[in-house]
N, C-alpha and C positions, 0 to 999 in steps of 0.2 A: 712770874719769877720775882725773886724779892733779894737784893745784893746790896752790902755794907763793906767796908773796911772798917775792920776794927779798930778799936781807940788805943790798942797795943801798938798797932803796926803806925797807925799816926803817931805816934811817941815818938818810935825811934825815927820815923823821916824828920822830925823836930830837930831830936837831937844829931842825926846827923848831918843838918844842913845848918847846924850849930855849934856842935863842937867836938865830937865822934869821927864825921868824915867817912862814916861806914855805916851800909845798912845790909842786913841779911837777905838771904839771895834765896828765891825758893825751891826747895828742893821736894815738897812732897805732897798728895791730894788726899785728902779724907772723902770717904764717901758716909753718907750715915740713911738712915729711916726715920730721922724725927723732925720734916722741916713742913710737914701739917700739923693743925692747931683746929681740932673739928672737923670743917669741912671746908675749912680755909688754907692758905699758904702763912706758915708761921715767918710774922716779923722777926730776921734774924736782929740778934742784940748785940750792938757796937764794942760791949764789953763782955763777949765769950771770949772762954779761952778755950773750948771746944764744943764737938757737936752734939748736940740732942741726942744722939744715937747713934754713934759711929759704929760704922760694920768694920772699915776695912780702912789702911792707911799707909800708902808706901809711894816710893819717887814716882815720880810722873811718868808718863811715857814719850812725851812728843810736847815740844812749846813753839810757836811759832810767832811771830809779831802782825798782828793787826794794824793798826797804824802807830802815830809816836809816843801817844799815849798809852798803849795798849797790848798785851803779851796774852793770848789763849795756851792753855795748858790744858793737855789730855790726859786720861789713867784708861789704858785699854783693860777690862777684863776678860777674862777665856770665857768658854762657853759651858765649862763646869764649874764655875766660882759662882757664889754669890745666888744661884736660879730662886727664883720664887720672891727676893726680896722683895721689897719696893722703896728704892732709891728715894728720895726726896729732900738732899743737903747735903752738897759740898764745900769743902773749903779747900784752901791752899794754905799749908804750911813750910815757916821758911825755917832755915837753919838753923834758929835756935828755939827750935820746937815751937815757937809761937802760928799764934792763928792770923794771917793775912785780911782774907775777904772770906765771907759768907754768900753762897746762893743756897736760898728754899728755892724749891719748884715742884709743880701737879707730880705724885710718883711715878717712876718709870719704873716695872716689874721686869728683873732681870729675866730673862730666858734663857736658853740653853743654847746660846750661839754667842759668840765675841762680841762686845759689845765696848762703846768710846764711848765716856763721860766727857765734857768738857769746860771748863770755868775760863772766864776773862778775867783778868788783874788790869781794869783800867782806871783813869786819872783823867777822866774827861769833866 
């Protein structure tokens, strides 16, 4: 697995621990198929503003806190959505459409049952 925080979302922590006072809050996961590169895990790039291949994009379904550094966000999909893909890149996006973090990872081939994707936003 390969994970960045993009050089967007550093911006705004800049500016809001500068002069803003506010930073956007996330509200939603991208799932895509383009985070291999051959037969490798593509290096995602600190300054996307989206993914390789987005299939699919909407609120999250469940976030929970890891420790104080650390927030996991889920996207449950059904077991008719998406079958045959193969997953390999999500992000989180926050409220104002911008891209958060980046994970590649090996693809996972959707099947025909319910299925949890899930990303960390940490600051470790």
């Amino acid at each position: 697995m390969k994970f960045v925080i993009t050089s967007k979302h550093r911006q705004k922590l800049a500016q809001a621990t500068h002069s803003t006072g506010r930073i956007a809050t996330v509200k939603q996961i991208a799932l895509g198929t383009g985070g291999m590169s051959g037969s490798g895990i593509r290096e995602p790039s600190v300054a996307a503003t989206k993914l390789n291949a987005e299939i699919v994009r909407r609120p999250y379904t469940a976030a929970e806190p890891v420790n104080d550094f650390c927030y996991e966000y889920a996207l449950v999909l059904a077991e008719n959505e998406f079958v045959g893909q193969a997953i390999s890149e999500m992000a989180l996006i926050d409220s104002d459409g911008d891209l958060i973090c980046i994970l590649n990872f090996l693809p996972k081939t959707k099947d025909d049952i319910e299925e949890t994707y899930r990303i960390r936003n940490y600051y470790e």
